[in-house]
C-alpha positions, 0 to 999 in steps of 0.5 A: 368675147363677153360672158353671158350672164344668167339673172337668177331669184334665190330663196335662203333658209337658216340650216338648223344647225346654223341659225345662229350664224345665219344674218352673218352670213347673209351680210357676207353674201350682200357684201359684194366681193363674190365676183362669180356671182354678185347678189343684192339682197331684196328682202331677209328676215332672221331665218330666210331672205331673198336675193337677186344675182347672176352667174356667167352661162355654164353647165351650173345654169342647166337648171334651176336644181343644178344652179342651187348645188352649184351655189351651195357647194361655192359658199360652203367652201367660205363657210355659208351653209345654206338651203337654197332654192334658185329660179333662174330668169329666161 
């Protein structure tokens, strides 16, 4: 049976402790091999960029709240710390 798949809007800023690191990690996201949840970049600057993605239906797409925290908490585990904010599409 086929996953569904939730498309998302998410808006990253540079934390202030790691903004130098921040267009790295924007290229790492783009990058494409984060198979939970693939992302095209749309617009990026050195501090925020905008991206497009989608993540297989589950408890983390409730909301748009709970889709951040879900988002953060997988890419701190590869070492991105981002603020995030996320609108999920419905």
């Amino acid at each position: 049976m086929p996953t569904a798949f939730i498309p998302f809007t998410m808006r990253a800023s540079a934390r202030n402790d790691h903004r130098g690191t921040f267009r790295t990690d924007i290229e790492r996201l783009s990058a494409g091999h984060r198979h939970w949840a693939p992302l095209d970049v749309l617009r990026s600057t050195n501090t925020q960029a905008v991206f497009r993605g989608a993540v297989p239906k589950g408890v983390h797409t409730a909301t748009d709240a709970s889709l951040a925290r879900f988002l953060q908490d997988r890419l701190a585990t590869v070492d991105i710390h981002l603020d995030l904010s996320v609108t999920i599409e419905r």
